[in-house]
C-alpha positions as CSV (number, residue, x, y, z in Angstrom):
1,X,109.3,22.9,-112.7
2,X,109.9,20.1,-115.3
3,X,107.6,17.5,-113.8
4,X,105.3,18.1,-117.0
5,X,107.4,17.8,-119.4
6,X,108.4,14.1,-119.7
7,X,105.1,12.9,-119.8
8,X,104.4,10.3,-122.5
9,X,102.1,12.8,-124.7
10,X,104.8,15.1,-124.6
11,X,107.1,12.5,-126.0
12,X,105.2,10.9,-128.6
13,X,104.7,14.6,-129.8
14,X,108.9,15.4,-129.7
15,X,109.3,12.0,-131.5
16,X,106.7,12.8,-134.2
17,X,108.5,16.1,-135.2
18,X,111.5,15.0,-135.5
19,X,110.7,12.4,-138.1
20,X,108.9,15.5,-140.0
21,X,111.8,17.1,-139.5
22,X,114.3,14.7,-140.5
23,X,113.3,11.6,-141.7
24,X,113.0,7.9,-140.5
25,X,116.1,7.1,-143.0
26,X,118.2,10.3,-141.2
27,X,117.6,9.3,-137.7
28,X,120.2,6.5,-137.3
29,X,122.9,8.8,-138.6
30,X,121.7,11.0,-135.8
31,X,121.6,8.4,-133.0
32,X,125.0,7.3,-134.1
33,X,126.4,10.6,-133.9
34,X,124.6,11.1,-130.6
35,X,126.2,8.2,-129.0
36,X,129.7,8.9,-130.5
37,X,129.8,12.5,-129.2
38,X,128.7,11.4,-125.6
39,X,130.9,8.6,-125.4
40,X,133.9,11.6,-126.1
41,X,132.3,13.9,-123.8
42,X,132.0,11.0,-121.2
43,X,136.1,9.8,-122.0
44,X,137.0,13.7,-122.0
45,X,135.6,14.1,-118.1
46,X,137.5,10.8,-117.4
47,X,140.6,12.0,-118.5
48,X,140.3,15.0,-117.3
49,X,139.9,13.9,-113.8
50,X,142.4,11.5,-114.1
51,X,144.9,14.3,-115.1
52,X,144.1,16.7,-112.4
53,X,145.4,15.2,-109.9
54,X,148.6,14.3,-111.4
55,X,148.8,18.4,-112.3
56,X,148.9,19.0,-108.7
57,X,151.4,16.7,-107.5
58,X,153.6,18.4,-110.0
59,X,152.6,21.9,-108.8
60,X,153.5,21.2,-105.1
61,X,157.1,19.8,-106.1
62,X,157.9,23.0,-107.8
C-alpha cells in the first residue's frame, strides 16, 4: 500500500514544500520542537508502563 511513497522523488518533493511553506530559517525551531515532543511522548510510554504494573499489585491487595 505505502511501498510508493518513500521513494526518493517523493521526498525531495515533501522536503521542497516545506521550505516554501516555512522557511529554511523556521525549520530548526521545527526540528527542535519535533525531537522535544517525541522524546515526551517516548518518556510518557516509559512511565506509563513502568506504573502499570505497580497499579495492579495494589489492586490485588485490596
Amino acid at each position: 500500500m505505502f511501498e510508493g511513497l518513500f521513494q526518493p522523488l517523493h521526498l525531495i518533493l515533501i522536503l521542497v514544500i516545506v521550505l516554501i511553506v516555512f522557511g529554511p530559517g523556521k525549520l530548526p525551531e521545527l526540528g527542535e520542537g519535533l525531537g522535544k515532543s517525541i522524546k515526551a511522548f517516548k518518556k510518557a510510554m516509559k512511565e506509563e508502563q513502568t506504573a502499570t504494573p505497580l497499579e495492579h499489585k495494589d489492586e490485588k491487595k485490596a
